[in-house]
C-alpha positions, 0 to 999 in steps of 0.5 A, a space after each residue: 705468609 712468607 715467599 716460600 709458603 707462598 711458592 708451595 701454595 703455587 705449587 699445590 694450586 697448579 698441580 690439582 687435577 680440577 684445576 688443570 681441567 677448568 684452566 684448560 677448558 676455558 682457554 681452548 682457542 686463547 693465548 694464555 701468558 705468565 708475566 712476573 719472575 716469568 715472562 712469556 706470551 703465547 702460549 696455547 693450553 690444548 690439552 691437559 698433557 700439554 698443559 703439564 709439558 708446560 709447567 714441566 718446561 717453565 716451573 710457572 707453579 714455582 714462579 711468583 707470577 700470574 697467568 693471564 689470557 686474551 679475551 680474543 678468541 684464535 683459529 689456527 694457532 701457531 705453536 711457538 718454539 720455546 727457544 727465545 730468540 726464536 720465539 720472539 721472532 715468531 710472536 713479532 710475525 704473529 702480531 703482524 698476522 693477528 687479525 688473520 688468526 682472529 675469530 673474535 673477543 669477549 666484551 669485558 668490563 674491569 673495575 678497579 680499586 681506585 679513591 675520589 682523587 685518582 684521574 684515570 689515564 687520558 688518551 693521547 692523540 697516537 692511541 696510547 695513554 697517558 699513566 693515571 694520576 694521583 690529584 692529592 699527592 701530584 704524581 703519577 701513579 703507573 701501578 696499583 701497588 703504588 696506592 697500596 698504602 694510601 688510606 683513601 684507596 680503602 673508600 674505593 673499594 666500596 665505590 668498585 662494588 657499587 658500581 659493579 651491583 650498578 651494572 649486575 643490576 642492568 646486566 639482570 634486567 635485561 638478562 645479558 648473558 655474562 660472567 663474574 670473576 673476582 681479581 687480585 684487585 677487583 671485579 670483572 664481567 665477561 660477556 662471552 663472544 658468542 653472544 656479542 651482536 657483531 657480525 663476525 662472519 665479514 672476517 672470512 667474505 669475500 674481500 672487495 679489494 683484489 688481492 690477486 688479480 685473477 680470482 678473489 678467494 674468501 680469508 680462510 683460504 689465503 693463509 693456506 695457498 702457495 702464494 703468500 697473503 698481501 700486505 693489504 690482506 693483513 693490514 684490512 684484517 687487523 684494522 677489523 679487529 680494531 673496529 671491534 676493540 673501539 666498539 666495545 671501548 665506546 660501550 665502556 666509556 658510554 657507562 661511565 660518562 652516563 652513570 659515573 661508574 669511575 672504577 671502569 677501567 677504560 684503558 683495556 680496550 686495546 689489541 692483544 691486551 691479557 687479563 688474569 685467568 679463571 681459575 689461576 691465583 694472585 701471586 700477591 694475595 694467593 686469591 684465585 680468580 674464581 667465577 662467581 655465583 651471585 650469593 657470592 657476589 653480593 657476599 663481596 659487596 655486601 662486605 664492602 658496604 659494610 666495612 668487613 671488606 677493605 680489599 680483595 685481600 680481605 675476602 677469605 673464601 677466595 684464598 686457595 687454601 680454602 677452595 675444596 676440589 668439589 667448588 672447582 670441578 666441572 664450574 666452568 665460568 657459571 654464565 647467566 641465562 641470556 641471548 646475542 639479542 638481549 644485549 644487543 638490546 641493552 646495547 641500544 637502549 642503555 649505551 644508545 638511547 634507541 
């Protein structure tokens, strides 16, 4: 498919009504971000209308780039201006500010496709990590396209599906409430924040530090009083919203190290990370990342196992061209059956050993 195909099938994608509406719907209270030929972040979907003033103001259905969102979930968010200068000077403060505008986040799992010889990044002593290293070839390997042609990254593929059958098969037995999505690369479960056993009730009490000396005031209501929070204020509420991302780091990294699972990326679990949105398209392969039922599950894996499959680039019934307006309206993100204790659960027994 040339790139102006591809530019039109953006263009259509973007401009189906169904696809607007389950978009919109599924990143209520979520920054939504476009990066590629467009780069830009902060962005809140409220509405259906304000959702064409966007693709009115910026074109993204005629950029070759791809809509991420955060796993975070934001109350009170602020509306960014579309003036760059103005803008970064806004996104600068609302970084600074985050934790006073988090409610809380989906714990997320990605896998990706990746061969026996790649050694995952390491994490340095500052927090940051070191790029992913490719053990055959002795270099770096900073980007997925950088394995594109490799004949081994086909054999993992196969590992990416069988590590995400592993752990579908946990997530089952012990009925955790989550989500499927397909990406341009792999495969990624969701377990939406409603249903992760974290209190996060303790981001809006009242605080044992003093931030005034006369009366102590709950979170919610030190953003809106004429006096501006403390430095103290925003550092304690982000150092919260880091508690929550080593958590759920930990949990990753405790499935890896237990069962081998080598295509969980670890390298996720860091603040104000994107992940590609339900529902938008790849700008490289034009798969949509759809929430998927288990028949189409197993489809993938089963594909892959047999060698029908060597990519994502392979599986047809993902391309956008080939998904009818009745598989999208009202399909939401198909969450399974489950409870905040079920996986609170699976959290002790599998990931603890309680």
């Amino acid at each position: 498919m040339s790139e102006d195909e591809k530019k039109e099938e953006r263009m259509r994608w973007y401009n189906r009504t169904e696809v607007k509406y389950e978009i919109v719907k599924i990143n209520k209270n979520r920054e939504v971000s476009f990066l590629g030929e467009l780069n830009i972040r902060g962005l809140f979907l409220r509405t259906v209308s304000f959702y064409n003033l966007i693709l009115h103001k910026l074109r993204f259905d005629r950029k070759d780039c791809n809509m991420y969102h955060s796993l975070d979930v934001f109350k009170r968010l602020p509306l960014f201006s579309m003036d760059f200068q103005k803008r970064g000077l806004q996104i600068e403060k609302f970084i600074k500010e985050f934790g006073s505008y988090y409610v809380a986040s989906d714990f997320g799992i990605d896998f990706d496709n990746r061969c026996k010889y790649y050694v995952k990044p390491q994490k340095k002593e500052d927090g940051n990590f070191d790029p992913a290293y490719c053990n055959l070839f002795k270099k770096s390997v900073t980007k997925l396209r950088d394995c594109e042609e490799c004949e081994h990254k086909r054999s993992g593929f196969q590992t990416l599906c069988e590590d995400a059958e592993f752990v579908k098969k946990m997530y089952d037995e012990y009925k955790v409430p989550y989500y499927i999505v397909c990406t341009e690369n792999g495969l990624a479960f969701r377990v939406p924040a409603e249903y992760v056993p974290i209190d996060y009730e303790i981001f809006d009490r009242e605080d044992k530090m003093e931030f005034r000396s006369q009366k102590k005031k709950r979170y919610s209501h030190l953003i809106s009083i004429d006096e501006p929070p403390s430095e103290d204020y925003f550092k304690l509420k982000n150092a919260m919203v880091q508690i929550v991302i080593d958590f759920y780091g930990s949990i990753a990294s405790e499935l890896v190290t237990t069962f081998d699972l080598r295509s969980i990326d670890e390298a996720i679990y860091t603040r104000w990370r994107l992940f590609k949105s339900p529902f938008s398209i790849g700008k490289r392969n034009l798969n949509v990342v759809l929430p998927l039922t288990d028949k189409l599950f197993e489809n993938i894996v089963d594909g892959a196992k047999t060698g029908k499959y060597n990519s994502m680039d392979d599986v047809s019934f993902l391309k956008s061209w080939n998904i009818s307006p009745v598989q999208i309206r009202d399909r939401g993100l198909m969450i399974r059956e489950g409870t905040k204790e079920n996986f609170l659960k699976f959290i002790n027994e599998i990931i603890y050993g309680n």
